[in-house]
MDAnalysis code that builds the backbone (N, CA, C; Angstrom):
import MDAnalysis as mda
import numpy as np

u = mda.Universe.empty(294, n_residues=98, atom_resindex=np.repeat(np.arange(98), 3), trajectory=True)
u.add_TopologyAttr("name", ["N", "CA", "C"] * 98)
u.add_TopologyAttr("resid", np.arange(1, 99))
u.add_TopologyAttr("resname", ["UNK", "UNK", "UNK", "UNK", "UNK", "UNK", "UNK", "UNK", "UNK", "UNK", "UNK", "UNK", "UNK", "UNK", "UNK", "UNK", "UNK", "UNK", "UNK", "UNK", "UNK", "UNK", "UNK", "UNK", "UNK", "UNK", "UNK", "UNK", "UNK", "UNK", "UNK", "UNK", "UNK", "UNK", "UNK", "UNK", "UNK", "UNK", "UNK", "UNK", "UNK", "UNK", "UNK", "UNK", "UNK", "UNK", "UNK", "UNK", "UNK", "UNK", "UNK", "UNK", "UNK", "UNK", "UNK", "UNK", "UNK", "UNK", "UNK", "UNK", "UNK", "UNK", "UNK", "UNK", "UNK", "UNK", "UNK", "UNK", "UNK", "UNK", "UNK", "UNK", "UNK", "UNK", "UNK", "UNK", "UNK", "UNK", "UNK", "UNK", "UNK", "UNK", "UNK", "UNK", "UNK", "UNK", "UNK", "UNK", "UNK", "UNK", "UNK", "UNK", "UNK", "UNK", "UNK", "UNK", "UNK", "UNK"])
u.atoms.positions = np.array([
    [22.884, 4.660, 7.425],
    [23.339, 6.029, 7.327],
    [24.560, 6.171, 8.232],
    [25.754, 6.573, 7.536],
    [26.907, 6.431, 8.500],
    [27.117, 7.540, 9.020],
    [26.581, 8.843, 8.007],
    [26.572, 9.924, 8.774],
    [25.861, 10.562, 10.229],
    [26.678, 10.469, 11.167],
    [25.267, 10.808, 12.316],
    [24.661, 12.239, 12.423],
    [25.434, 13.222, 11.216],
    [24.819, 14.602, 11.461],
    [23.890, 14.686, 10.475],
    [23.776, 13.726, 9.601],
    [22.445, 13.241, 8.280],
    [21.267, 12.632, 9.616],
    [21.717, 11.695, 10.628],
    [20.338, 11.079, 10.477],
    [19.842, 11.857, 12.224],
    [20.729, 12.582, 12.565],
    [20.231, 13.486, 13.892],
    [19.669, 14.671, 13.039],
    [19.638, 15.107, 11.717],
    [19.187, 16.661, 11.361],
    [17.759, 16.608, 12.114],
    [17.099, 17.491, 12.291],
    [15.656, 17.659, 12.138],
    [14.829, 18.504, 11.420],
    [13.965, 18.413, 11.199],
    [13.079, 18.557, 10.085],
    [11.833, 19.383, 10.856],
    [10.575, 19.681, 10.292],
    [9.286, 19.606, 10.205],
    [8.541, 18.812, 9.667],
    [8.359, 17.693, 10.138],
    [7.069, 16.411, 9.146],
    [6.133, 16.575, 9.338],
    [5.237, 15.716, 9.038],
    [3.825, 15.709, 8.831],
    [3.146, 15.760, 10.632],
    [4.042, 14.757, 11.006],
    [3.048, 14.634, 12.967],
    [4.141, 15.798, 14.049],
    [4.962, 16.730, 12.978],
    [5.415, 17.922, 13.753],
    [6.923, 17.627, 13.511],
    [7.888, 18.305, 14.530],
    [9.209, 18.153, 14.693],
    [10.226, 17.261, 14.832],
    [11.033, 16.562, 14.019],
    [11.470, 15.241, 14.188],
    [12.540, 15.028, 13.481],
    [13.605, 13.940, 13.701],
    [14.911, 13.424, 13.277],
    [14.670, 12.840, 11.785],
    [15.634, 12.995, 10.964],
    [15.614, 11.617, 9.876],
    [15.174, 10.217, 10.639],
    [16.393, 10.145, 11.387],
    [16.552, 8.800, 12.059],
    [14.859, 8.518, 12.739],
    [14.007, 9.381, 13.049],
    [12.852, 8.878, 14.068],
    [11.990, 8.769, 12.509],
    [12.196, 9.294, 11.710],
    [11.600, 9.126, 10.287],
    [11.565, 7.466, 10.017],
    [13.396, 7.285, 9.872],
    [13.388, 6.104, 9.341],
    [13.037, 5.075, 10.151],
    [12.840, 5.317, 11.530],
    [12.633, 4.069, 12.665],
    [10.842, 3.828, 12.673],
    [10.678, 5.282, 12.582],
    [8.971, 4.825, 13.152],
    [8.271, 4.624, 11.748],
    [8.156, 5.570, 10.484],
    [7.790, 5.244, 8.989],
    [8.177, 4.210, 8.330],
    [9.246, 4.412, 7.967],
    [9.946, 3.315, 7.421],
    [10.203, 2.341, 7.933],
    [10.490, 2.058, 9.271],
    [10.350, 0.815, 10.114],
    [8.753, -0.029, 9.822],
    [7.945, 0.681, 10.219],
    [6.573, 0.179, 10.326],
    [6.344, -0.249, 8.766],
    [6.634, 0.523, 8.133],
    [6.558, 0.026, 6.532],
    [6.699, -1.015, 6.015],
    [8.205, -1.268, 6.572],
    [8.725, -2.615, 6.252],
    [8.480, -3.918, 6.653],
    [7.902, -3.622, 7.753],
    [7.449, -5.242, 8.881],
    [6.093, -5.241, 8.006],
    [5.391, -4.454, 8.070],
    [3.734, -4.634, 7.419],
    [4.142, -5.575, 6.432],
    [4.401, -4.493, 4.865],
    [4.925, -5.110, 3.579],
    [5.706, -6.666, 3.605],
    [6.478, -6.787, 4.764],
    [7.495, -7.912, 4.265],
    [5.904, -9.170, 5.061],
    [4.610, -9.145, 6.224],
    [3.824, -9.952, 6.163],
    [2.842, -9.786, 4.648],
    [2.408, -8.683, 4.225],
    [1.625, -8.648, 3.377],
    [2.227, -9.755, 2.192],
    [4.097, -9.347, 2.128],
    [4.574, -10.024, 1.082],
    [4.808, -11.832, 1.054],
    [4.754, -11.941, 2.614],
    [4.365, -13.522, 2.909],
    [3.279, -14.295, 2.129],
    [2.341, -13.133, 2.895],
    [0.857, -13.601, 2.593],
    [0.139, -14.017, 1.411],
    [0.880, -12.657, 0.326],
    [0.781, -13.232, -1.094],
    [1.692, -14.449, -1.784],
    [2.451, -14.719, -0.880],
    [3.451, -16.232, -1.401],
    [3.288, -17.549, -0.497],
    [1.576, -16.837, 0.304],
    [1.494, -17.975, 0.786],
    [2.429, -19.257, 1.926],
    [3.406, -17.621, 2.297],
    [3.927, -17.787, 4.116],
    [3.727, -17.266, 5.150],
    [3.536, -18.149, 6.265],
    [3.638, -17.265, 7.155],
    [4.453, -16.340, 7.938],
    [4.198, -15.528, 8.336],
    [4.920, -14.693, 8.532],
    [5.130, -14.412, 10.027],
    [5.592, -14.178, 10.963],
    [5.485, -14.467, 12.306],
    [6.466, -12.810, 12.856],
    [5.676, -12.068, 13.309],
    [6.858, -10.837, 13.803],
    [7.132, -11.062, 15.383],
    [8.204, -10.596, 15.602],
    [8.861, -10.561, 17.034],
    [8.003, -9.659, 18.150],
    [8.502, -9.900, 19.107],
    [7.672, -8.998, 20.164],
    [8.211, -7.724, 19.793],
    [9.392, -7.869, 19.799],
    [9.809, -6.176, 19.510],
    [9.229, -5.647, 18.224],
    [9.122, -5.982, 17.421],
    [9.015, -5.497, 16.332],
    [6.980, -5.163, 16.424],
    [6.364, -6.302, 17.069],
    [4.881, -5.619, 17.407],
    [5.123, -4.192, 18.589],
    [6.223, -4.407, 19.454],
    [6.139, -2.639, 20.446],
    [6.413, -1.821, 19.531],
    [7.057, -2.056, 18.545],
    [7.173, -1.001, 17.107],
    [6.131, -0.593, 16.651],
    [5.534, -1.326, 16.231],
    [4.613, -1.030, 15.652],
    [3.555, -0.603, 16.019],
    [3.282, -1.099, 17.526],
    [2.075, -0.211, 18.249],
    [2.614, 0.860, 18.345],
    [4.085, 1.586, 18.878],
    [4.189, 2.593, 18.878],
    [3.774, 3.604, 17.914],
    [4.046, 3.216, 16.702],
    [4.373, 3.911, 15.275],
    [2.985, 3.979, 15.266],
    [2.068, 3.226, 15.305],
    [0.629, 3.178, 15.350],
    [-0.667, 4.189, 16.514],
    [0.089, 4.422, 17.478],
    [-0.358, 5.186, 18.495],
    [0.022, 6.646, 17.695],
    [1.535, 6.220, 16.848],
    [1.876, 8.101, 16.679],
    [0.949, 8.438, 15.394],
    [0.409, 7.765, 14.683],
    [-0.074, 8.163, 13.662],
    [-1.105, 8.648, 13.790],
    [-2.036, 7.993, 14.844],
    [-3.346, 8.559, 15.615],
    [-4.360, 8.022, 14.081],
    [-5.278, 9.150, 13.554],
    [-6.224, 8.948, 12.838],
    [-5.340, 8.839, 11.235],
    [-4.502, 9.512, 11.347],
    [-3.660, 9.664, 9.779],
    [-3.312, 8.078, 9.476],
    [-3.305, 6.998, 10.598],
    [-3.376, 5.499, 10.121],
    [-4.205, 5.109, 9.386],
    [-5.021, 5.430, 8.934],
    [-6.546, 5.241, 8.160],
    [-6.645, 6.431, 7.057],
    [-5.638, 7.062, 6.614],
    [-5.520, 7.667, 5.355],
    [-5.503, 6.855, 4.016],
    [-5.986, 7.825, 3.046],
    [-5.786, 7.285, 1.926],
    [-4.867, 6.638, 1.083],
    [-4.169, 5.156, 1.061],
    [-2.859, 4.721, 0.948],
    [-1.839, 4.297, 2.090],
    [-2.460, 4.487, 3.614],
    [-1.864, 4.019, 5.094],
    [-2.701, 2.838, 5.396],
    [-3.420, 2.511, 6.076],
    [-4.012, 1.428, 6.329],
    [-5.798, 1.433, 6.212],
    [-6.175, 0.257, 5.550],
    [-7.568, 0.295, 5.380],
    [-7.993, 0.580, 7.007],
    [-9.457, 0.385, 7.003],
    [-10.419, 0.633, 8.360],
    [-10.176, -0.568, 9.103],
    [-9.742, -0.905, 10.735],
    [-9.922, -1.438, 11.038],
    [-10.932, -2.807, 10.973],
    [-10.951, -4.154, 10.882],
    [-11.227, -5.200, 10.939],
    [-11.507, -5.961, 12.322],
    [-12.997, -6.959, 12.545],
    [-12.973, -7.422, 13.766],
    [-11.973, -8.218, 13.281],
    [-11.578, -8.706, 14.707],
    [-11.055, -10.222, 15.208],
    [-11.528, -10.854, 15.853],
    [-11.394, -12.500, 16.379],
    [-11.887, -12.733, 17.455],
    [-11.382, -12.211, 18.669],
    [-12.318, -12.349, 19.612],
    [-11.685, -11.922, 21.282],
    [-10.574, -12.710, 21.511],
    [-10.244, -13.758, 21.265],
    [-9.247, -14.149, 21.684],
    [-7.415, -14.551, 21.084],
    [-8.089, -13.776, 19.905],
    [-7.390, -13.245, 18.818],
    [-5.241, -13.033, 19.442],
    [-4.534, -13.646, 18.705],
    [-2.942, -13.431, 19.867],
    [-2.926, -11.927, 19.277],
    [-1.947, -11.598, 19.468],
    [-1.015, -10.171, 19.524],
    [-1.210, -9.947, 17.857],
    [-0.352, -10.562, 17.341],
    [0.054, -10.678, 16.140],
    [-1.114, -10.143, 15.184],
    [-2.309, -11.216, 15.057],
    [-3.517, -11.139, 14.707],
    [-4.449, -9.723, 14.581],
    [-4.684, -9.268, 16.461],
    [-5.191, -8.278, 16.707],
    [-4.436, -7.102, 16.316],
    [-2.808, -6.699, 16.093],
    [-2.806, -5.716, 15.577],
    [-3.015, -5.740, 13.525],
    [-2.617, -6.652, 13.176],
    [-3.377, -6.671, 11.544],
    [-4.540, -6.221, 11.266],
    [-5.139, -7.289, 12.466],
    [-6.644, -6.282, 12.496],
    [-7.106, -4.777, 12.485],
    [-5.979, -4.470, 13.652],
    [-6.572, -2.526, 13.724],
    [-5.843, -2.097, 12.489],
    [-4.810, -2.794, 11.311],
    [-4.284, -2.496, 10.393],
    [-5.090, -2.377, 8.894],
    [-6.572, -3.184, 9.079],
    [-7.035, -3.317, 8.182],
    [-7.458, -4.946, 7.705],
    [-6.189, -5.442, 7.977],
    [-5.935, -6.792, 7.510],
    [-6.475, -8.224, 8.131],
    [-6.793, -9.008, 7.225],
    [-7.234, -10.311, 7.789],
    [-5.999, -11.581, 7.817],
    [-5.588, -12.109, 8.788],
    [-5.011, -13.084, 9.476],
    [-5.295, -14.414, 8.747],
])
């Protein structure tokens, strides 16, 4: 978005008051890292995310609170093992098996 008065507007969303831009960083960000492992997974790669990109995603994951477990957001949490890395354990609170 080259416009910066498009992606500073703010809005009313769903978790309250907020930017396009915090739209596209925390929704659409989180969207895309999930989908592009899910899309590994079904082609049978692995998929490996960055540290930054897991502080993303816990973030985006803390903001969603219970609405993460909506109908079409992420299934019910999944165990892991305890000793489960980073990577792993958040798929897990995502629904997903490793």
């Amino acid at each position: 978005m080259a416009d910066d008065a498009a992606v500073t507007r703010e809005y009313d969303g769903y978790f309250g008051r907020t930017t396009v831009a915090e739209t596209l960083t925390d929704f659409y960000g989180f969207d895309l890292v999930v989908h592009r492992w899910d899309l590994g997974r079904a082609l049978g790669q692995e998929v490996r995310w960055t540290e930054e990109e897991m502080d993303r995603l816990e973030t985006a994951m803390k903001g969603f609170g219970d609405a993460l477990y909506s109908e079409g957001v992420c299934k019910p949490a999944v165990d892991v093992p305890t000793d489960a890395d980073r990577q792993t354990r958040l798929l897990g609170l995502m629904g997903r098996r490793a």
